[in-house]
C-alpha positions as CSV (number, residue, x, y, z in Angstrom):
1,X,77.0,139.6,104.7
2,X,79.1,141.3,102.2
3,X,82.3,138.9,100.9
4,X,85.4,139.4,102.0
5,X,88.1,140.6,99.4
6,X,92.4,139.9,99.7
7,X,94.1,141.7,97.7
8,X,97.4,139.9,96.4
9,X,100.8,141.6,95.7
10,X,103.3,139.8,93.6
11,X,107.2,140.6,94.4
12,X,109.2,139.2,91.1
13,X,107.1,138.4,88.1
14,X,109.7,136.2,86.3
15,X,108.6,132.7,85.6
16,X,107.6,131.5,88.9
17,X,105.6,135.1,89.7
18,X,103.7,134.6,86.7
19,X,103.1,131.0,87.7
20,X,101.8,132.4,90.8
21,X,99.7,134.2,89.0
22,X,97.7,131.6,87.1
23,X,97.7,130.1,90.1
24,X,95.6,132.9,92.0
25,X,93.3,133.5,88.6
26,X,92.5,130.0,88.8
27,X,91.7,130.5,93.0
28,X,89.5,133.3,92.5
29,X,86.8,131.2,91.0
30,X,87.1,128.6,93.7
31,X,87.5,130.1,96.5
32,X,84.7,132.9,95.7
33,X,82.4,130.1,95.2
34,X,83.3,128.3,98.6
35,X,84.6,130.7,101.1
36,X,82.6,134.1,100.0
37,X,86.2,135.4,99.5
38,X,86.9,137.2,96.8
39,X,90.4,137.0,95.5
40,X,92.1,140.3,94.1
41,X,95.7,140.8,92.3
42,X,96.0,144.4,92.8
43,X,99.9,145.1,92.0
44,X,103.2,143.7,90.9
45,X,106.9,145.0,91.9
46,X,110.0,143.9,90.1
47,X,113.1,146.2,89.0
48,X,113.1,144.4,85.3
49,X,110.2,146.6,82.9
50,X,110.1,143.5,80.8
51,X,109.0,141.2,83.2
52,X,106.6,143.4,84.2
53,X,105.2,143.7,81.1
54,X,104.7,140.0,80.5
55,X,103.5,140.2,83.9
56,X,100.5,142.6,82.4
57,X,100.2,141.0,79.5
58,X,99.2,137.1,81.1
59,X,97.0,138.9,83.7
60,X,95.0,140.9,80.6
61,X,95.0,136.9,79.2
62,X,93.5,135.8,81.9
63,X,90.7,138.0,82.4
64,X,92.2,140.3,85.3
65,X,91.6,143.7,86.2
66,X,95.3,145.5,85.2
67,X,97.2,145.4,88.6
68,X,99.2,148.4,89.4
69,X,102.6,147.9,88.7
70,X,106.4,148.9,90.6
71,X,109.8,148.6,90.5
72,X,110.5,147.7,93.7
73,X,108.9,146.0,96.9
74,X,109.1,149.0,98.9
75,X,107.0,150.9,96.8
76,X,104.7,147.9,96.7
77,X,104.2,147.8,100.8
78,X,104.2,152.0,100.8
79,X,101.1,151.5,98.7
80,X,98.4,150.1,100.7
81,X,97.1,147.6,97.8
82,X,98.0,144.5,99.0
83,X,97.2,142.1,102.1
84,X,99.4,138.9,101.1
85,X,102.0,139.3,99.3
86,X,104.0,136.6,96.9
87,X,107.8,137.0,97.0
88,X,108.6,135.0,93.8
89,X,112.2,137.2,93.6
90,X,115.4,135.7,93.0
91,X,116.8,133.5,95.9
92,X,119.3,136.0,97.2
93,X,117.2,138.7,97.4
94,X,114.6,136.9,99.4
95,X,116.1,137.8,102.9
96,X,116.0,141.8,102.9
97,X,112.4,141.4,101.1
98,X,110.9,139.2,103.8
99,X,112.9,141.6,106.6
100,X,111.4,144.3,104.7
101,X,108.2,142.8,104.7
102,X,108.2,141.4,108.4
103,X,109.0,145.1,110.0
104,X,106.5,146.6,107.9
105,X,104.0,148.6,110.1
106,X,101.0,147.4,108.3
107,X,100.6,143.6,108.1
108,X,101.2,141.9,105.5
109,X,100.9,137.8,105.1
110,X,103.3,136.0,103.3
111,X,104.0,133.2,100.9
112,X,107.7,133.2,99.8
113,X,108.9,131.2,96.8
114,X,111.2,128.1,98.5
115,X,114.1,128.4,99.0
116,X,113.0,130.7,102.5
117,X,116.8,131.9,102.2
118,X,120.1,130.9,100.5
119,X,122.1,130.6,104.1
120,X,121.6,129.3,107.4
121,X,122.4,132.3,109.0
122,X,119.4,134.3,106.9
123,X,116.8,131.9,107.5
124,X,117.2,132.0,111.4
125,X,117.5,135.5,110.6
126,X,113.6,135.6,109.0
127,X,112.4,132.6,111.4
128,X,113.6,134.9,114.3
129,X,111.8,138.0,113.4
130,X,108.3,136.0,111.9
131,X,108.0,135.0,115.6
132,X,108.0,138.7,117.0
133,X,105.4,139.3,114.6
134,X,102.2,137.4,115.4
135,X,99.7,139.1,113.3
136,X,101.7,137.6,110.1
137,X,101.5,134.6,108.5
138,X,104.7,133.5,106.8
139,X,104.7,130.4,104.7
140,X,107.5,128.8,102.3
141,X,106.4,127.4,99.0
142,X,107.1,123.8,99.8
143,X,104.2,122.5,97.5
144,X,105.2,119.2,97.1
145,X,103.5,118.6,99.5
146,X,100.2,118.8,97.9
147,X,100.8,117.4,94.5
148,X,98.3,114.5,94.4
149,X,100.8,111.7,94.2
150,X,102.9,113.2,97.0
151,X,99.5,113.6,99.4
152,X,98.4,110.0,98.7
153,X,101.7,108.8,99.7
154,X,101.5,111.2,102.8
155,X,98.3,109.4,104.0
156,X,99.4,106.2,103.2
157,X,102.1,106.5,105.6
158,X,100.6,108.4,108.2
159,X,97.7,106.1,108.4
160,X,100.9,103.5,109.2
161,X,99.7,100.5,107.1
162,X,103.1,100.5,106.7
163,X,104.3,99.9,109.7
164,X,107.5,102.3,111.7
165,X,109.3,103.8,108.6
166,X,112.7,103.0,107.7
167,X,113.9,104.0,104.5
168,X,112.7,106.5,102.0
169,X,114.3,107.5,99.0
170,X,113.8,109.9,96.1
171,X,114.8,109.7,92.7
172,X,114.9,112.7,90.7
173,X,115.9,112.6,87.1
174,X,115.1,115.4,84.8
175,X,116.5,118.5,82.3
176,X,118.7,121.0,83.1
177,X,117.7,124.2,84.8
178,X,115.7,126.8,82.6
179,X,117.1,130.2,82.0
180,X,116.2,132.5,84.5
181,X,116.3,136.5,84.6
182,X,119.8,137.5,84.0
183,X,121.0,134.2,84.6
184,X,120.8,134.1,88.4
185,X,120.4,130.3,88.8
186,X,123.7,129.8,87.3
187,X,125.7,130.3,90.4
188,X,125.6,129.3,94.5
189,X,126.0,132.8,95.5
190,X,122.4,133.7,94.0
191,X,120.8,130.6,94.0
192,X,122.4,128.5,97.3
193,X,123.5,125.6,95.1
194,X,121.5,123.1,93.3
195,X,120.8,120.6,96.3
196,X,119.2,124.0,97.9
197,X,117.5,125.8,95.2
198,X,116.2,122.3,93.4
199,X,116.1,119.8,96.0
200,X,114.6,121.7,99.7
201,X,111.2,119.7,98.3
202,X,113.1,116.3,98.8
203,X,114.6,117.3,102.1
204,X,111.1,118.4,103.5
205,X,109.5,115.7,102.1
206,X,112.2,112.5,103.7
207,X,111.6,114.7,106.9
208,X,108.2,114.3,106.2
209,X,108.0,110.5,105.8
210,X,111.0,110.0,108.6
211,X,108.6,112.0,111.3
212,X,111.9,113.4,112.6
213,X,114.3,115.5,112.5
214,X,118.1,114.4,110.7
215,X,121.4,113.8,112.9
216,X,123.7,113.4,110.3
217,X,124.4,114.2,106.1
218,X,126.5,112.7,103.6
219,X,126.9,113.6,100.2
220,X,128.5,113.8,97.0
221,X,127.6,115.7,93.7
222,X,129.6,117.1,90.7
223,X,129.3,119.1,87.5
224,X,129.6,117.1,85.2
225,X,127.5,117.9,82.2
226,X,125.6,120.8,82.4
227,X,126.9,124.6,81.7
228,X,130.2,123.8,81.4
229,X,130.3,125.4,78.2
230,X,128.4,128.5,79.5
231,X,130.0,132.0,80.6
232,X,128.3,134.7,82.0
233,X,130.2,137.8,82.5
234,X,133.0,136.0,82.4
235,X,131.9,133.7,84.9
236,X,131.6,129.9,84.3
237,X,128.7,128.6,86.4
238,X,129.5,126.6,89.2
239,X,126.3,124.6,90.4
240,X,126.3,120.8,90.1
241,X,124.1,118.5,88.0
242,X,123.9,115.3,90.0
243,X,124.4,114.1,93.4
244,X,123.7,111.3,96.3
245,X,122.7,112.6,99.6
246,X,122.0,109.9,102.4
247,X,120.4,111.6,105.9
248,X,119.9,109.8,108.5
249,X,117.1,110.8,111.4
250,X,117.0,110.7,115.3
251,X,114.6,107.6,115.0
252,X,116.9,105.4,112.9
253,X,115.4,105.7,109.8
254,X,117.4,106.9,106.6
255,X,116.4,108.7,103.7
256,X,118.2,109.2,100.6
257,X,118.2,111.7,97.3
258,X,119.6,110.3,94.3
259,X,119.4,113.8,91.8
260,X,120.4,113.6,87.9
261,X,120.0,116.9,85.9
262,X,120.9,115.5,83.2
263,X,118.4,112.6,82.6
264,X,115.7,114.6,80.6
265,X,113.3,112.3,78.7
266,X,113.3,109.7,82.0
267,X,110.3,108.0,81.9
268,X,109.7,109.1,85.6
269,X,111.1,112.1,85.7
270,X,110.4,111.5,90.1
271,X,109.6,108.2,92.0
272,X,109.5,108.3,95.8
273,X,109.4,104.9,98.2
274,X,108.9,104.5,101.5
275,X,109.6,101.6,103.4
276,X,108.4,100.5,106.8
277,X,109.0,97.5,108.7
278,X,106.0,95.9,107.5
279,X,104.9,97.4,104.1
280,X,106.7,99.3,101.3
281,X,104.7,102.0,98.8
282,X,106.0,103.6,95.7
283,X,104.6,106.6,93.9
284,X,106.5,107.4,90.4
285,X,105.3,110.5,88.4
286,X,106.1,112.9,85.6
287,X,106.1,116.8,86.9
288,X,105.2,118.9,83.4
289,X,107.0,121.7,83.1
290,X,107.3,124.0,79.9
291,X,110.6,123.5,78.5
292,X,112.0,127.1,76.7
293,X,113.2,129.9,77.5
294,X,111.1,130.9,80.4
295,X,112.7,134.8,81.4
């Protein structure tokens, strides 16, 4: 029986498309091998030539076939070279590509960068329309899920050694955000805000541990180091660099984010406990993450 072959389409080839990227170059291998699936990046759409170009130029690195290439995601769909496709765009954009995407006549599955959408309002939006759409798989990016650390903690808890959780917290203290494609991150109109853009993982992941869903939200952050002294079009960012959040679930348990970006060199740049009524576990860990100018 001949292998099966997906072809991949990648919507924004900044830094995170490019990570993508590596990511399905290193897949094709291992999935070829195991599955009898052979893993194809046919195209890449993004309206800036010069992350396009560094978009060709890792793909020639790594050994791939030259992907076609386009300057937008509707000419990307129109194609016909693609099965899955990777939205890696900016935040703010990712609503009207997945819509786009969704009401597509020709199926397309999709993995979108977190966060889904900047706004309440747009995510139910996207949720709403996924569901009339059953031939599509749309998934969100939440891959914290599977970082080794993260998973051994998961199983640990599920397997309830530790008894009925109570408490989690996370601790994340790290460097400031990199410098993104025209600067987007810089403000809560593009990005959603820091706690959004940065810290969906953590939310996911205390809803995770909790095993329900949260009732009520306190919190308070600031700016109060970072880009302060930066100006972008005459615009001074706006997006925090620390804050406490404390959720509490419909089971009684409380989780709690304690974010610092601020705090690079920490020897843990993340630590995560969870604590039951019978047993606690910790899992502390340093994420690696190139620190430049990563357009």
């Amino acid at each position: 029986m001949a292998a099966a072959v997906v072809r991949y389409g990648i919507i924004g080839v900044g830094m995170m498309g490019r990570e993508h990227l590596h990511n399905l170059a290193h897949l094709t291998g291992q999935v070829e091998r195991e599955q009898s699936v052979h893993i194809r990046v046919t195209c890449l759409a993004d309206p800036h030539p010069e992350s396009l170009l560094l978009g060709l130029q890792l793909a020639a690195e790594l050994g791939l076939p030259a992907p076609q290439t386009f300057s937008g995601h509707h000419e990307l769909l129109d194609s016909g070279l693609c099965d899955a496709v990777v939205v890696s765009s900016p935040n703010m954009t990712h609503c009207e590509i997945l819509m786009d995407i969704i009401g597509f006549a020709r199926p397309h599955h999709v993995l979108v960068e977190k966060p889904l959408c900047t706004t309440v309002q747009d995510c139910k939006k996207v949720i709403e329309a996924a569901k009339q759409r059953p031939d599509i798989l749309v998934q969100v990016g939440l891959e914290y899920r599977y970082m080794p650390p993260v998973a051994k903690l998961i199983d640990i808890v599920k397997s309830g050694t530790l008894g009925h959780v109570r408490m989690v917290a996370i601790r994340e203290h790290r460097f400031p955000f990199l410098v993104k494609v025209n600067d987007w991150n810089r403000f809560n109109c593009n990005s959603g805000g820091t706690l959004v853009e940065k810290c969906c993982h953590f939310f996911d992941l205390l809803r995770l541990f909790a095993d329900a869903n949260p009732v009520r939200v306190m919190a308070s952050g600031a700016i109060d180091v970072n880009h302060k002294d930066e100006v972008y079009d005459g615009k001074v960012p706006d997006i925090i660099d620390n804050a406490y959040v404390i959720v509490e679930f419909d089971n009684g348990c409380r989780g709690m984010l304690d974010l610092c970006m601020f705090a690079e060199g920490s020897k843990n740049e993340q630590e995560i406990s969870v604590v039951g009524d019978i047993g606690k576990v910790l899992a502390s860990y340093l994420v690696y993450t190139v620190l430049q100018d990563c357009k």
